[in-house]
C-alpha positions as CSV (number, residue, x, y, z in Angstrom):
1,X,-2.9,-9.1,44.7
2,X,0.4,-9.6,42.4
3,X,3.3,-8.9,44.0
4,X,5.3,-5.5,42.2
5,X,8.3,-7.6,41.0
6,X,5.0,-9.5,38.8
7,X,4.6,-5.9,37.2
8,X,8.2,-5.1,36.2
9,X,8.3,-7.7,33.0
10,X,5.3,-6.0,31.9
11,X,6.7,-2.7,32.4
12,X,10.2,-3.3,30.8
13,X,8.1,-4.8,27.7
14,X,6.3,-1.5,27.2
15,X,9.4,1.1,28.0
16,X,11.2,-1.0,25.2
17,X,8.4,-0.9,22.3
18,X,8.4,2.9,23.0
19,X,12.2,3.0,23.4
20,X,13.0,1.4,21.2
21,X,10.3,3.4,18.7
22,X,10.9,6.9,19.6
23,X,12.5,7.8,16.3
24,X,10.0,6.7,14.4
25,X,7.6,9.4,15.8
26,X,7.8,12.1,13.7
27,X,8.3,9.1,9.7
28,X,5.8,10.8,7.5
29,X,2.7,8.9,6.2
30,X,4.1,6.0,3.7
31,X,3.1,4.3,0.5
32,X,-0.2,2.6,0.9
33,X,-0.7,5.2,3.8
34,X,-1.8,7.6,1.2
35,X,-4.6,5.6,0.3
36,X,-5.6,3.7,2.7
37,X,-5.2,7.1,5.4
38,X,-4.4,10.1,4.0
39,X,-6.6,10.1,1.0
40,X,-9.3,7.6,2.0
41,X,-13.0,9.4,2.7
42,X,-14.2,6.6,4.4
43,X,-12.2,7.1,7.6
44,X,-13.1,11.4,7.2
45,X,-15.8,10.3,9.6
46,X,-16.7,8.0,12.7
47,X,-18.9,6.0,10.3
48,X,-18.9,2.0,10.7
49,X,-20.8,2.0,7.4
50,X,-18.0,3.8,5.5
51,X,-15.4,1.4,7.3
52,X,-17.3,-1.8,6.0
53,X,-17.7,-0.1,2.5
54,X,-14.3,0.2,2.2
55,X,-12.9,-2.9,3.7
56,X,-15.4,-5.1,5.6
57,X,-12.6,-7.8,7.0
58,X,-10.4,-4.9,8.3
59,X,-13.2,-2.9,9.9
60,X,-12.1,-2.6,13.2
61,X,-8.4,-1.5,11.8
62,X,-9.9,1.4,9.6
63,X,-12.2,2.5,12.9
64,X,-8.9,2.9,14.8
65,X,-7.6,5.1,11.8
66,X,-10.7,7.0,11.6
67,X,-10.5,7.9,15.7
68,X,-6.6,8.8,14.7
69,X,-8.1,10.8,12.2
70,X,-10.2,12.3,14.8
71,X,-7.9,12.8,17.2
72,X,-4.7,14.4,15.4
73,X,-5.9,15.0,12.1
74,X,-3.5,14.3,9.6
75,X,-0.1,14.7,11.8
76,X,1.6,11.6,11.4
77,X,2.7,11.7,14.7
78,X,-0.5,10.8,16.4
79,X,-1.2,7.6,13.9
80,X,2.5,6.3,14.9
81,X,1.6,6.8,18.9
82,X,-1.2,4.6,18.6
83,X,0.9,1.8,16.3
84,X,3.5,2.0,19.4
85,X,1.0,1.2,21.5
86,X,-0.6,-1.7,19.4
87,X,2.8,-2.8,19.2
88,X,3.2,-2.8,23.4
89,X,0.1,-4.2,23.3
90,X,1.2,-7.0,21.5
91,X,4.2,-7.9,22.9
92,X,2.4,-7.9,26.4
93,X,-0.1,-10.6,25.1
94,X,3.3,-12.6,24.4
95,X,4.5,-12.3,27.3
96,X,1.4,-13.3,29.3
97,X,0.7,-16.4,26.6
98,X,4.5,-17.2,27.0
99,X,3.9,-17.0,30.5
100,X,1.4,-19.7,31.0
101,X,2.6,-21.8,28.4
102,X,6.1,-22.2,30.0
103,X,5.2,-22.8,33.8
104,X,2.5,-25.6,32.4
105,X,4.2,-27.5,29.6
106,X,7.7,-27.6,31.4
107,X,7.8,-26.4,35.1
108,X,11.3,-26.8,35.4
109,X,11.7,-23.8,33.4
110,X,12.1,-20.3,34.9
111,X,8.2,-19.7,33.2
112,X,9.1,-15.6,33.7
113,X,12.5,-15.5,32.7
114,X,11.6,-17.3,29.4
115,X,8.7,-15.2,28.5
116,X,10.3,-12.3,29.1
117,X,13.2,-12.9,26.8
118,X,11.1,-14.7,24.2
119,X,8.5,-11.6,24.6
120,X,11.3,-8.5,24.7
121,X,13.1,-10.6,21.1
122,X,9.3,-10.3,19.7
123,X,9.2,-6.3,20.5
124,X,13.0,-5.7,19.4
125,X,13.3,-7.8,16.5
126,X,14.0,-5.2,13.2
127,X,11.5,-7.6,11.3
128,X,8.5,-5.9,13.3
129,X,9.4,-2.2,11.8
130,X,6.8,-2.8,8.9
131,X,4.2,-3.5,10.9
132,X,4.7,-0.6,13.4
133,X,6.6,2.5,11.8
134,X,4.7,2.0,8.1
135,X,1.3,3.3,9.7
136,X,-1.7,1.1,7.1
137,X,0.2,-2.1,8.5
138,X,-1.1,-1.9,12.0
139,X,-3.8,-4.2,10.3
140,X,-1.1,-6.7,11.0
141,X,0.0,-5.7,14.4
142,X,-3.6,-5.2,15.5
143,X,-5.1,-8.5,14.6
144,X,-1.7,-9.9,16.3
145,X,-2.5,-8.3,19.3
146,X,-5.8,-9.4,19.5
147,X,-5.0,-12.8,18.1
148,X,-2.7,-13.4,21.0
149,X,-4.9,-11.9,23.8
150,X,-7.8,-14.1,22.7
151,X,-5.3,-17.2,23.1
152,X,-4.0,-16.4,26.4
153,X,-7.3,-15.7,27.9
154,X,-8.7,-18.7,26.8
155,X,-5.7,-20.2,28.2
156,X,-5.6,-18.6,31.4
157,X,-9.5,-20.0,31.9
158,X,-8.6,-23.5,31.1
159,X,-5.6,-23.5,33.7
160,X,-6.4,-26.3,36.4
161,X,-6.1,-23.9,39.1
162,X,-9.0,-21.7,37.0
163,X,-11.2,-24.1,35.6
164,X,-14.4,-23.6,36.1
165,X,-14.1,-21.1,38.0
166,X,-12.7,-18.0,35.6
167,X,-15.7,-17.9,33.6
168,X,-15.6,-14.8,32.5
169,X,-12.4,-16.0,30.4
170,X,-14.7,-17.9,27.4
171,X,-17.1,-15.0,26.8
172,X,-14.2,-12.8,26.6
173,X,-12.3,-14.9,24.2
174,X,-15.0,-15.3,22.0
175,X,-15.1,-11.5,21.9
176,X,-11.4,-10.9,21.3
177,X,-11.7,-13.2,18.7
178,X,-14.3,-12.3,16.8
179,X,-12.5,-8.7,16.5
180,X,-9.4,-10.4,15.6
181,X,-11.5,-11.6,12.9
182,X,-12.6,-8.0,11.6
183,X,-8.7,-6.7,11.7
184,X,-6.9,-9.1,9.1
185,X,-8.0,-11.8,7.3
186,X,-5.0,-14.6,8.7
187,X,-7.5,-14.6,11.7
188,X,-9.1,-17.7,9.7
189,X,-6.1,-19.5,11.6
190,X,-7.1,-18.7,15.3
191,X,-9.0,-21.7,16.3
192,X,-6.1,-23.8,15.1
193,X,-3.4,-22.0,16.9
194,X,-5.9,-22.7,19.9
195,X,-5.7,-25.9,19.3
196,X,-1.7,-25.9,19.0
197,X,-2.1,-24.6,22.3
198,X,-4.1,-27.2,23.9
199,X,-1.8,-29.8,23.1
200,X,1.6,-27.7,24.3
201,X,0.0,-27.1,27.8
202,X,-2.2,-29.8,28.0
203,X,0.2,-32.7,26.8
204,X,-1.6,-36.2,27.6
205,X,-4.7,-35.0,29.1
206,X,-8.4,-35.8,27.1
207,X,-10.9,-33.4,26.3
208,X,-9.2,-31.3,23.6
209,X,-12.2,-30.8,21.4
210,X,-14.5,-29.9,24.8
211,X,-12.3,-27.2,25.3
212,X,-11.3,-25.9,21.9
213,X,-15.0,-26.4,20.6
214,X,-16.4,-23.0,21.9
215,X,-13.7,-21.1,19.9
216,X,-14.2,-23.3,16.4
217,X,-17.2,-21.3,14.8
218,X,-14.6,-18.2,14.9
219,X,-13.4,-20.4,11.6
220,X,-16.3,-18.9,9.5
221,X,-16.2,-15.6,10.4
222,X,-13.8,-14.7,7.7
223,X,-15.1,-16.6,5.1
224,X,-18.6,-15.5,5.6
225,X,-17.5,-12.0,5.5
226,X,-15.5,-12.5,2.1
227,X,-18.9,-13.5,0.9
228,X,-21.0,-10.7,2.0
229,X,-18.5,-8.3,1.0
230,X,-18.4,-9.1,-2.8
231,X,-22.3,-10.1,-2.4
232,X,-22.5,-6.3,-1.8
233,X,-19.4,-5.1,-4.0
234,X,-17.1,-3.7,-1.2
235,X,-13.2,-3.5,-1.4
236,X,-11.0,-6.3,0.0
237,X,-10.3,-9.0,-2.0
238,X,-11.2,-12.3,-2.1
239,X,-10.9,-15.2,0.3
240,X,-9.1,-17.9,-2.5
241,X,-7.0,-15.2,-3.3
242,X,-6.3,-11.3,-3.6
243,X,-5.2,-10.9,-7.3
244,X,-5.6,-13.8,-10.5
245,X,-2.7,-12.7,-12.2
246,X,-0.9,-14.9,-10.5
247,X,-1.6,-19.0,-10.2
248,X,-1.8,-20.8,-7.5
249,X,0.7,-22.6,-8.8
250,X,3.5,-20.2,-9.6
251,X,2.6,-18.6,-5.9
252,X,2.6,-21.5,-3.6
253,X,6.5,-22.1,-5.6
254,X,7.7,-19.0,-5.2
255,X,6.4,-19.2,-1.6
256,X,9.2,-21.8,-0.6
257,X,12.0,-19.2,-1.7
258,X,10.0,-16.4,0.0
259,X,9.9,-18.4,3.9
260,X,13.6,-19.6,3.2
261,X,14.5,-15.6,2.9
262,X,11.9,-14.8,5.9
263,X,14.3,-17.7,7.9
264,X,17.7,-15.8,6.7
265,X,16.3,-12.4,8.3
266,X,14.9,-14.0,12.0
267,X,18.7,-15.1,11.9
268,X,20.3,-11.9,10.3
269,X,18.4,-9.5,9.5
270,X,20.2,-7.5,7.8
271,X,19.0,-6.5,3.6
272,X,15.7,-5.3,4.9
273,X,14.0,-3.6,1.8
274,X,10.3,-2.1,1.8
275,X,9.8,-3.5,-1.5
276,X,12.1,-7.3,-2.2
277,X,12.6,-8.3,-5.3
278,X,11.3,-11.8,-5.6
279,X,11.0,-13.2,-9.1
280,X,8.2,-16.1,-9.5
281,X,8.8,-19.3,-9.7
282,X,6.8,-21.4,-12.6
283,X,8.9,-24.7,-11.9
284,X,10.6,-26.8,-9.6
285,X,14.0,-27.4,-11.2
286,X,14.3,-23.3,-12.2
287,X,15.9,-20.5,-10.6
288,X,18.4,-20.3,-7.8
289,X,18.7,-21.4,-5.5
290,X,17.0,-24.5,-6.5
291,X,13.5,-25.0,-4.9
292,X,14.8,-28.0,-4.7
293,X,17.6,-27.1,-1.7
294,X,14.9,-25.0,0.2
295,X,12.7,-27.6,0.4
296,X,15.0,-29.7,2.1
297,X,15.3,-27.2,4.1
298,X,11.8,-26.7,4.7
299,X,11.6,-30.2,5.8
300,X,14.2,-30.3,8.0
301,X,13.0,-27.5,10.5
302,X,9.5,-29.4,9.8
303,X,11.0,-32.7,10.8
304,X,13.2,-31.0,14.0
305,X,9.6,-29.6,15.0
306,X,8.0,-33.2,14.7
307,X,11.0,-35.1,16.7
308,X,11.2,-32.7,19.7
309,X,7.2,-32.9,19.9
310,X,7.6,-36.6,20.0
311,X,10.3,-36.1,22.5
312,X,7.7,-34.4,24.6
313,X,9.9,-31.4,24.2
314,X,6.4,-29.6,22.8
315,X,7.0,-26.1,23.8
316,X,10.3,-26.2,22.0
317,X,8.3,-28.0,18.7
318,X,5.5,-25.3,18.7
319,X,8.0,-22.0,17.9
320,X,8.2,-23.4,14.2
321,X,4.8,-25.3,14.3
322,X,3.2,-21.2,15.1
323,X,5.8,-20.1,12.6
324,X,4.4,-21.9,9.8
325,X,0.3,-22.3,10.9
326,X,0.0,-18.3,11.1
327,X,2.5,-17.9,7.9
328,X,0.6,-19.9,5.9
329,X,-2.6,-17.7,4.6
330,X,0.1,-15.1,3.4
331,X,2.5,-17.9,2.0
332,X,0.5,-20.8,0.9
333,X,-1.4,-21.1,-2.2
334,X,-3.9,-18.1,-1.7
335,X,-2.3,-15.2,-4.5
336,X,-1.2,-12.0,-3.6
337,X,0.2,-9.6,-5.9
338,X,3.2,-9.3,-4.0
339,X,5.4,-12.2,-2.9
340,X,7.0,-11.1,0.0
341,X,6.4,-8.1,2.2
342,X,8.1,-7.9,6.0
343,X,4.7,-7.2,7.4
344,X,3.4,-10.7,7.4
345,X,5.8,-11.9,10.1
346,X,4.6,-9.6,12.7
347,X,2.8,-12.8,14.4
348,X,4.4,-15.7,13.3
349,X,7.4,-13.8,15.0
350,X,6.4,-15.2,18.2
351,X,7.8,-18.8,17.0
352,X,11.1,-17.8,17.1
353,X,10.9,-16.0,19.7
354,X,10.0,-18.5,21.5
355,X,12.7,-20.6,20.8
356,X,15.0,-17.8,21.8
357,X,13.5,-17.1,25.3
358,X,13.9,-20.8,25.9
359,X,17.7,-21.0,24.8
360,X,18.4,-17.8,26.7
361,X,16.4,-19.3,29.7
362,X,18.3,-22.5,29.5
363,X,21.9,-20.7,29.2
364,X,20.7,-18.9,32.5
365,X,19.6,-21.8,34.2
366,X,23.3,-22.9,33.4
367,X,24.7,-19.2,34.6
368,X,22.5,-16.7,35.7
369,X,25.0,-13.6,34.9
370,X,26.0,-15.3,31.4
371,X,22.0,-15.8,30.6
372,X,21.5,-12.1,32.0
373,X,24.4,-11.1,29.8
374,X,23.4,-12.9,26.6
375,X,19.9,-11.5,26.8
376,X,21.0,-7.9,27.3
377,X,23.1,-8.4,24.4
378,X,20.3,-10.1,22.2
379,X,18.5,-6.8,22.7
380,X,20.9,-4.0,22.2
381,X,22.0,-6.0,19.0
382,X,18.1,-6.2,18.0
383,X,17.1,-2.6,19.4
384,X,20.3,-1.3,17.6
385,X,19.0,-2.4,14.2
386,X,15.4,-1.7,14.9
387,X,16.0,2.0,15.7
388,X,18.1,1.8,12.5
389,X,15.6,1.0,10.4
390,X,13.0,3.6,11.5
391,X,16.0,6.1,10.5
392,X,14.8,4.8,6.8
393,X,11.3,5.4,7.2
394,X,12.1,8.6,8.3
395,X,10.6,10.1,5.0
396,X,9.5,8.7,1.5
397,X,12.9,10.0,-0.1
398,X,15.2,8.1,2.4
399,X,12.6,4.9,2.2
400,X,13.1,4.5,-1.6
401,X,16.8,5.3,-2.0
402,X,17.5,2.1,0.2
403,X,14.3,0.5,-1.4
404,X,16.3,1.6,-5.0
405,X,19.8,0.1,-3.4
406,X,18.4,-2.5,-2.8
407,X,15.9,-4.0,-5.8
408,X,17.4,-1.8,-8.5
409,X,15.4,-3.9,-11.3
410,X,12.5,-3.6,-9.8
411,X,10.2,-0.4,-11.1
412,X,7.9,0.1,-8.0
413,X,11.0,1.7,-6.2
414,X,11.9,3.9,-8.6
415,X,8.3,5.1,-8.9
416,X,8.6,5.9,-5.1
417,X,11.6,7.7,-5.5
418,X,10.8,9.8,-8.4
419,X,7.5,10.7,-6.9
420,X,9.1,11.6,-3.6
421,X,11.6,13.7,-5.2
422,X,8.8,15.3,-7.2
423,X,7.0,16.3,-4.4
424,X,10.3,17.9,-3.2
425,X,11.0,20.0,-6.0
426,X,13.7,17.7,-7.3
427,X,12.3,17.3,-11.2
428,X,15.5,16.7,-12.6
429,X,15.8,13.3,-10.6
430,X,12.6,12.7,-10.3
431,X,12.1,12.5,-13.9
432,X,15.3,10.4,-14.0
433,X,14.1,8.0,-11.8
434,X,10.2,8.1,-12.9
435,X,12.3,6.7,-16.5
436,X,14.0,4.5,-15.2
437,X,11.0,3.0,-13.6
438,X,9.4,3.2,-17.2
439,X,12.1,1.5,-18.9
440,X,11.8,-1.7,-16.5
441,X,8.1,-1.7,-17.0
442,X,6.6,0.7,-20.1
443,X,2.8,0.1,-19.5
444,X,2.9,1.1,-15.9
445,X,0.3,4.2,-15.5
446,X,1.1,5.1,-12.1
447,X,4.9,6.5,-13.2
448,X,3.1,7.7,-16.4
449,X,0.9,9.8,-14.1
450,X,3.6,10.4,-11.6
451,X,5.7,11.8,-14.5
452,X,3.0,13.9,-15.8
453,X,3.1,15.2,-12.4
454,X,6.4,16.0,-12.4
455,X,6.5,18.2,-15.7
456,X,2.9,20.0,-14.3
457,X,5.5,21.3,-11.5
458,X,8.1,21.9,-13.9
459,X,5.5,24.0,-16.1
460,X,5.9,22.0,-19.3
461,X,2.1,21.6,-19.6
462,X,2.4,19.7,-23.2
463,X,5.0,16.9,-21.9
464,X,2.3,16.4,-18.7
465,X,-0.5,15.9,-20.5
466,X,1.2,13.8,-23.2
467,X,2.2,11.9,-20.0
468,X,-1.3,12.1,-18.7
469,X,-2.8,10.5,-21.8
470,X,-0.1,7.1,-21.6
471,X,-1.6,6.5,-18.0
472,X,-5.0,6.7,-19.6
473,X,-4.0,4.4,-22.6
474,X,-2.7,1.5,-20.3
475,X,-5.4,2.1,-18.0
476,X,-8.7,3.6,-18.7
477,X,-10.4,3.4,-15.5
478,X,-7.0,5.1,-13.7
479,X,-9.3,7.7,-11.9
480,X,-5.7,9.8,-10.8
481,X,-4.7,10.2,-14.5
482,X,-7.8,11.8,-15.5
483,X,-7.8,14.0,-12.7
484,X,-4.3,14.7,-13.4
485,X,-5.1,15.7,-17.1
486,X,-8.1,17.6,-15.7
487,X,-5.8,20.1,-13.9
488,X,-2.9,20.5,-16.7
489,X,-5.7,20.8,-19.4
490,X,-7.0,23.8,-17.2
491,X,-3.5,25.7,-16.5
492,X,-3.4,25.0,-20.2
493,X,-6.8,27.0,-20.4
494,X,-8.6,24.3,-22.3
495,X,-11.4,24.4,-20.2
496,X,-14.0,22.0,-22.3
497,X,-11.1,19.6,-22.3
498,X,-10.8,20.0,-18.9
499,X,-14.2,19.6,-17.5
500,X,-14.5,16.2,-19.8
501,X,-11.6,15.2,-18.1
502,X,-12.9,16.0,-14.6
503,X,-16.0,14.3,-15.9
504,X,-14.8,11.1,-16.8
505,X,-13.0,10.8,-13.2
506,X,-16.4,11.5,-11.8
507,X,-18.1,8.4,-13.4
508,X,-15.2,6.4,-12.5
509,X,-15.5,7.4,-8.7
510,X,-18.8,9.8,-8.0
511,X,-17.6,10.7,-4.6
512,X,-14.0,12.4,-5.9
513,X,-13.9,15.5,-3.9
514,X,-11.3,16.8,-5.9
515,X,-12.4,16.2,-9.1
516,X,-15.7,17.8,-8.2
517,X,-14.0,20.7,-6.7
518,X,-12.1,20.9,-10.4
519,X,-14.9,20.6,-12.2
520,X,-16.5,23.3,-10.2
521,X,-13.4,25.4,-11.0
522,X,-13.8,25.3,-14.2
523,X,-17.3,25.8,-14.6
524,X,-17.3,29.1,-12.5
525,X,-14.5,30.0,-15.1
526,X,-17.6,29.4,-18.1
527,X,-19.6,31.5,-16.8
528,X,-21.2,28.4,-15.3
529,X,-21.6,29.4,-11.6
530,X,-25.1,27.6,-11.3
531,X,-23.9,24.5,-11.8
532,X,-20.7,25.2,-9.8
533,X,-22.1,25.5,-6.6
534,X,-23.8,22.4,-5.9
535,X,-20.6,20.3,-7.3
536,X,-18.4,22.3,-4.5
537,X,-21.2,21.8,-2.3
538,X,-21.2,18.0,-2.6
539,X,-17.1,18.5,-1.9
540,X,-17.4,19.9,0.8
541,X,-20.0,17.0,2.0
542,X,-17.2,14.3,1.1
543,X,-14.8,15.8,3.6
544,X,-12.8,17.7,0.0
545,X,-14.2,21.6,1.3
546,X,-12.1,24.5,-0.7
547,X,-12.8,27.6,1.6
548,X,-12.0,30.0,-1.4
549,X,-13.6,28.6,-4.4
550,X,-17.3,28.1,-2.4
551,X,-16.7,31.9,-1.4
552,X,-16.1,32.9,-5.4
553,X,-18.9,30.8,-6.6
554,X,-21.3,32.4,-3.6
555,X,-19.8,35.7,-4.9
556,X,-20.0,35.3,-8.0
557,X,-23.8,34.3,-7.3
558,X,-24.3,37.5,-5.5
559,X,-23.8,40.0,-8.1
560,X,-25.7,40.2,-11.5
561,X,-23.2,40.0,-14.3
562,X,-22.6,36.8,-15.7
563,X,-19.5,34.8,-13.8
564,X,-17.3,34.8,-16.8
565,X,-17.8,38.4,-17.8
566,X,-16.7,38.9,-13.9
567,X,-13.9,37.2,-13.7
568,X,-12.3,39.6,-16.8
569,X,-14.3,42.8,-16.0
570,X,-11.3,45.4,-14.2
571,X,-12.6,46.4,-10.8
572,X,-14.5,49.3,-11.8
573,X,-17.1,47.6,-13.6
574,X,-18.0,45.4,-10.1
575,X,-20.6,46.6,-8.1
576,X,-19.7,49.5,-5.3
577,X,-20.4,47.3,-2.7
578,X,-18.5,44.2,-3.9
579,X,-14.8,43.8,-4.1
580,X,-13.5,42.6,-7.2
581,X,-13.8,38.8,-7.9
582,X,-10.1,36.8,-7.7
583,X,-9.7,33.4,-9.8
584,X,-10.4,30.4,-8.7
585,X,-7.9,28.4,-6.9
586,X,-5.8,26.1,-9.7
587,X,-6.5,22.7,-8.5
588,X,-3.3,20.1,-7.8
589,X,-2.1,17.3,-9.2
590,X,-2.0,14.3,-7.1
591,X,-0.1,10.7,-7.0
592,X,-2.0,7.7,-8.2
């Protein structure tokens, strides 16, 4: 049995994540949150098949949101429990990995003392904020956790003191990692991070490929599921690539610039921004700095890496080798729309902080107080920035004013700010910042829509519309701005106009709740109650059930004038027995 001073690292590691996280208990559900949480149907129910529909490669990740889901309903409190203890999670699979790593490649090191230090600057560091307060990202943190709970129990099994004797540890592995493998798609780089491992802890001994073997079909997982998932025309995005408006080319350039800035914020991170703005680089010799300069750079962390492996100093040459292997699917030459996002160095985080634990184990090795001292300090200078941060994700109006401070030329923040402010009643700025947003980018249909929205609340039904129709014009298939139109055409009683609106959402997405709870509006206001029911019906089905306009369709139903004539007719030409039929609800307008 482990003695209790074994427990107190692990103990100290979970009362920080949660300390260190209190105040970003009550941030409210965030920008992708909304449609990957808030207004996603396929997590309204525990259904595995409406998980894989909706993202096969991140099943497991959309499961856990579903249970939240479950459990708390919408309360974004409940969501931001379970990402704190992901997060714990994670940082307890450092420690353990740390653990093992440190006693077997160097023995001289204090093993604990260095894990604990390199695992507490993995929990505190501000960098991790993305991938814990903004609730959709604990895709990242969850495949981390896993990621590094698959390698440490493989490790543990293949210990001297263990081997062939822990062999539950393989089996176990193999199921950790195949989950890793259905939480994020960087999970393609498990078997080689294995592998890194090997050759850290196992440094001059044969039989690397006997032991890493069991763990290398994990390498298809991801791929074959790419390929079943557009066989079968699910969401995700591709293996080679998430978007193909950017090259390869342009991407794996503007890459260099993006892991230079990710190397400035390990160091300082300070400028932390929701939403950087990174312009793309098409050549070599353009923009500054010069790609140029930060490849030099680049090369010479990759060459300090290479000359302290062949040093035998491995453990010290594997925080930027793990740095770059789990970086690269997300910074390589695989596209994504956007070129930088915090998020993505929730798990290559555990380079550096390697490479911290050891420096701070080596200055206490030198002088235990100064090495207790310097480590205390590392953490309340870390913890101080990290609770600061979750101050700005506090709500969507205090996340894009420092987003807007920040990347004032870029448009997306602006959106975010005016549609905040919209929802808050603040139409003067919103519409100030929802044209601003335009003027940086004119065919951009979500701040179209998000400014139709904006003069619905305002009551200038002509402006929304016009607004409505400009989303439509850049974007045909923009399912929100028909919607949107749907609702302002029916405050503006064009009811034809509106039910084609409503309409044309529904063949763009058949399972729209609201759009079939509009369309049912507005065909109860016809006279149309028939074919109102069973579209509320099927609403209510999808998880989108409106109480009050199912109980004036059913009423309307009930008695024997037509619905139309009803909903006009004064009280004393309803039936005794009935009470007078109310309008329908007016349906909302909602953000793309």
């Amino acid at each position: 049995m482990p003695r209790p001073a074994s427990w107190l690292p692990p103990l100290a590691l979970v009362a920080l994540s949660f300390a260190l996280y209190a105040n970003a208990m009550p941030a409210a559900f965030q920008f992708d949150d909304t449609t990957s949480i808030v207004d996603n149907p396929a997590i309204a129910a525990l259904d595995p098949r409406a998980w894989w529909s909706f993202w096969p490669g991140r099943i497991l990740a959309y499961g856990s949101f579903a249970l939240d889901r479950r459990v708390h309903g919408l309360t974004p409190t409940g969501f931001h429990v379970t990402n704190v203890l992901v997060h714990a999670a994670a940082s307890l699979a450092a420690y353990w990995l740390l653990v093992q790593l440190a006693a077997q490649a160097t023995p001289r090191v204090g093993a604990r003392w260095a894990a604990l230090a390199g695992a507490a600057v993995f929990a505190a560091h501000p960098l991790q904020t993305q991938a814990v307060t903004y609730v959709a990202q604990r895709c990242a943190s969850l495949c981390a956790a896993l990621y590094l709970a698959t390698v440490s129990v493989w490790l543990y099994g293949q210990l001297p003191a263990r081997r062939g004797r822990a062999r539950w540890t393989l089996p176990v592995a193999l199921l950790l990692g195949l989950a890793t493998n259905f939480t994020k798609e960087l999970a393609i780089t498990l078997p080689l991070a294995v592998l890194l491992v090997d050759r850290v802890a196992f440094a001059g001994e044969r039989g690397t490929l006997r032991r890493v073997a069991p763990l290398l079909p994990l390498c298809a997982v991801v791929p074959l599921v790419a390929a079943v998932g557009h066989r079968f025309g699910v969401a995700g995005g591709g293996l080679s690539g998430e978007t193909t408006l950017v090259s390869r080319g342009t991407y794996a350039l503007t890459q260099i610039d993006v892991v230079a800035r990710y190397l400035r914020l390990l160091v300082l991170p300070l400028g932390q921004n929701v939403d950087h703005d990174i312009a793309w680089r098409h050549a070599i010799g353009e923009g500054s700095p010069p790609l140029l300069l930060l490849v030099l750079l680049h090369a010479a962390v990759l060459a300090a890496a290479i000359a302290a492996w062949r040093r035998g100093a491995r453990l010290w040459a594997m925080g930027p080798l793990w740095f770059s292997l789990t970086l690269l699917p997300e910074s390589s030459v695989f596209p994504i729309r956007d070129a930088m996002f915090e998020h993505r160095l929730y798990l290559p985080m555990l380079g550096p902080a390697l490479l911290a634990g050891l420096s701070l184990e080596r200055l206490a090795r030198w002088r235990r107080p100064a090495g207790v001292a310097a480590l205390a300090g590392v953490i309340l200078l870390l913890g101080g920035l990290t609770v600061a941060r979750n101050r700005v994700w506090r709500t969507p109006e205090t996340l894009w004013r420092d987003a807007v401070a920040k990347s004032p030329g870029k448009a997306r923040p602006w959106l975010g700010l005016g549609a905040a402010l919209g929802r808050a009643g603040a139409t003067g700025e919103a519409s100030r910042c929802l044209e601003r947003a335009l003027a940086l980018r004119p065919d951009y249909e979500e701040a179209w829509t998000n400014l139709g929205n904006v003069r619905l609340r305002a009551g200038d039904l002509p402006a929304a519309i016009t607004a409505y129709h400009r989303a439509i014009e850049v974007k045909r298939d923009h399912v929100a701005a028909w919607y949107n139109l749907g609702v302002a055409l029916d405050r503006a009683a064009d009811l034809e106009g509106a039910a084609q609106a409503y309409s044309q959402a529904l063949r763009l997405r058949t399972d729209d709740a609201a759009s079939l709870n509009g369309l049912a509006g507005v065909r109860l206001k016809q006279g149309r109650a028939e074919e109102a029911l069973p579209l509320a019906r099927h609403a209510a089905a999808l998880g989108g059930a409106a109480p009050r306009l199912l109980q004036e369709i059913e009423r309307a139903l009930a008695s024997g004038l037509p619905s139309a004539q009803r909903l006009q007719s004064p009280q004393s030409q309803q039936p005794p027995q009935s009470p007078p039929l109310r309008k329908p609800p007016s349906p909302e307008p909602r953000s793309p």
